[in-house]
N, C-alpha and C positions, 0 to 999 in steps of 0.2 A: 594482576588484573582481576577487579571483585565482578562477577557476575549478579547481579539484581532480576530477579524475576516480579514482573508485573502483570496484572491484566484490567481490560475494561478503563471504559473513561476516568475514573479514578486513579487509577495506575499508571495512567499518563499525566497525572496532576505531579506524581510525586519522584516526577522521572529527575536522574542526576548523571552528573558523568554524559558518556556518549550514549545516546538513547535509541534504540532499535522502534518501532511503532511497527508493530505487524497486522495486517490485512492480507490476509490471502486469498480468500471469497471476497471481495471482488476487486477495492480499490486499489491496493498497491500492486497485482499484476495486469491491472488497467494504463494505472501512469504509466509505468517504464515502456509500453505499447506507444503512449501518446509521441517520446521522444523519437521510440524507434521510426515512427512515421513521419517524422521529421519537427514535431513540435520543437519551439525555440525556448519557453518557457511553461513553467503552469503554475498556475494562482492557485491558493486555497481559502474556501471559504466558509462561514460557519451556514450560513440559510441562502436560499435560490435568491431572495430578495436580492441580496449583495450582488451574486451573478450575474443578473438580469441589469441590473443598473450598472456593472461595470463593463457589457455588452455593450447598452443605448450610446457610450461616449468612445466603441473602436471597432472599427468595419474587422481587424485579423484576430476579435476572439473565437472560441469556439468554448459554447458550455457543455459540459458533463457532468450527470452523476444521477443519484437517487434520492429518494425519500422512503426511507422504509422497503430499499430494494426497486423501486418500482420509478420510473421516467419521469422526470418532471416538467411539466409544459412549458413548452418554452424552451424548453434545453435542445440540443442539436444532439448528442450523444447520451445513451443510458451510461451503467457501469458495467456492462459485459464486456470480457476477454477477448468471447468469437463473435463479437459484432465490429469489432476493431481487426482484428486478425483479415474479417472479408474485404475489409478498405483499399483502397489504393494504396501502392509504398507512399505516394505523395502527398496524401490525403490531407495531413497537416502542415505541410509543408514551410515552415516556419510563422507559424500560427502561435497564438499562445491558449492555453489553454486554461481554462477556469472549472475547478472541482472540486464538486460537495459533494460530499458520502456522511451516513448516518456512522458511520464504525472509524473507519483506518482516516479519515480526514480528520475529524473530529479530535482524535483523540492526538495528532501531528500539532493541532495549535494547540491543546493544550499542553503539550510538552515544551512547545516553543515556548524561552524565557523559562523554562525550568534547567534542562538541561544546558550542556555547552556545545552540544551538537546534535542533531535530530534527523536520524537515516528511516526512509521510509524499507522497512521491509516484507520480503515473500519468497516462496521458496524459488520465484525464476532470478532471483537477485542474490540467492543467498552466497555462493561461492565468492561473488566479487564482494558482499559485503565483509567477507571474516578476512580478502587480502587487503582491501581496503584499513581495517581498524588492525591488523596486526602487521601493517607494514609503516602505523606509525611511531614513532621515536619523537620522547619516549612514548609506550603502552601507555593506553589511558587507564588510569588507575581503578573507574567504576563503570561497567557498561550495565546500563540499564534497559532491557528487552521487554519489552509492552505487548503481548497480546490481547488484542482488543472485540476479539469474540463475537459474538451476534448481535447486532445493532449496541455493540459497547458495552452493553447490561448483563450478559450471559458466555461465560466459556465457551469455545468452541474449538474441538482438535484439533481444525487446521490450522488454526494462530499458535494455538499451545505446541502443535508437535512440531511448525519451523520454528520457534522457538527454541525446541529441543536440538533441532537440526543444526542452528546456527552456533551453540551451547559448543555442541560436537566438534564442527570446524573452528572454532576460537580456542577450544582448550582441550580437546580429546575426549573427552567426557562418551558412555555410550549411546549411541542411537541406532535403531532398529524401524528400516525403511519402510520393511513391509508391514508390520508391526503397526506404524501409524498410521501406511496407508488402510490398511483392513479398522482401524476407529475411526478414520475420519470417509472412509466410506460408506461407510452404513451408517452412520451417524445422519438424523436428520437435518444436519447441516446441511452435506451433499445430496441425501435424497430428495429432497425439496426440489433440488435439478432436474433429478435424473428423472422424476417421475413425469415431468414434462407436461403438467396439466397449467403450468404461467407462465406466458408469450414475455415477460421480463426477466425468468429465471433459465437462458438455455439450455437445455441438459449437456450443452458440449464446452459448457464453461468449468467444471473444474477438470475437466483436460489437460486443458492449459495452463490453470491456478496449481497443478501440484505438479508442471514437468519443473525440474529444478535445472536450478543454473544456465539459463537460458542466453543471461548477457553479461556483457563483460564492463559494467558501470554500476557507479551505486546512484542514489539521488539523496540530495541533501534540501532539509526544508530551512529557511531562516526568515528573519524579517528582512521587508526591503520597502522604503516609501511606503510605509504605514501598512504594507498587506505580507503576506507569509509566502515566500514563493520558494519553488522547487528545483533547481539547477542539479544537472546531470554530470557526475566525474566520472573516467576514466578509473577502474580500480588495479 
């Protein structure tokens, strides 16, 4: 099994093999939150226009997501962790769910139709996704792991270092917990939170974005009736 290291919108254009898309601030430990609350699917889209018009035509969507980090009108959900974490267990209760993000979405369609399979990853997914890709037969021969950085354009440690993390759990390779935790907390990635001066940036959202291994499924994006959706497996 070839490991492929990617990053940013780009790196998702040239994804092959079984492709990793990681977001870890904010969107993909947003999704797996959506299912946990009982979502039955989630749509991905590239701009709110699409959301908002595929709202007008079904009373069970629910939108989510950002623009540059920040709520978009109209939408019912931001991209934060612990704004979802405070919801009801029911709260989506077989709902579907529609989400646009500037980074970890974006960079999921563009992988779709490159690769042959496309797992959204983060570090509360990461355990289920390395039993997932190494309990299959045969081993895929290319995994290609996308960290997709600060609005897709710029590196960022927490994509790069569950990248590392997952690297570790697929083939042994070393990884140093605290090590990444101490870069990617002081890094102005997470300080941007913590300093807590913007009502769309929690400070108790990468809490949640870096406890690892939280659930026991992966989520897989692919095409369905012309839009890109997210279904949830058992890993």
């Amino acid at each position: 099994m070839k490991i492929i290291r990617e990053s940013l919108a780009e790196g998702a254009k040239r994804s092959q093999g079984v492709a990793i898309v990681i977001d870890v601030f904010r969107a993909f430990t947003s999704t797996p939150l959506f299912f946990h609350l009982g979502a039955q699917k989630v749509i991905f889209v590239y701009n709110p226009d699409e959301a908002l018009s595929l709202k007008s035509n079904h009373d069970d969507i629910v939108l989510a997501g950002e623009v540059d980090e920040q709520l978009i009108p109209g939408f019912d959900l931001g991209n934060s962790p612990s704004e979802l974490i405070k919801k009801p267990k029911d709260f989506l209760e077989g709902k579907i769910v529609v989400q646009r993000t500037t980074s970890g979405v974006k960079g999921v369609l563009g992988a779709v139709g490159q690769a042959e399979v496309v797992i959204l990853g983060s570090y509360v997914m990461a355990k289920a996704i390395s039993r997932y890709i190494l309990s299959q037969n045969p081993l895929p021969e290319v995994v290609t792991m996308v960290a997709m950085g600060s609005r897709a354009i710029a590196r960022a440690p927490e994509d790069e270092g569950c990248a590392d993390y997952l690297e570790h759990l697929l083939t042994g390779s070393q990884y140093n917990h605290l090590e990444t935790l101490r870069n990617i907390i002081f890094d102005e990635a997470a300080q941007k939170f913590i300093r807590g001066d913007k009502i769309y940036l929690p400070r108790e959202d990468p809490l949640f974005c870096l406890q690892r291994d939280l659930f026991d499924f992966v989520l897989i994006a692919g095409e369905e009736n012309g839009l890109v959706t997210v279904i949830c497996r058992k890993s």
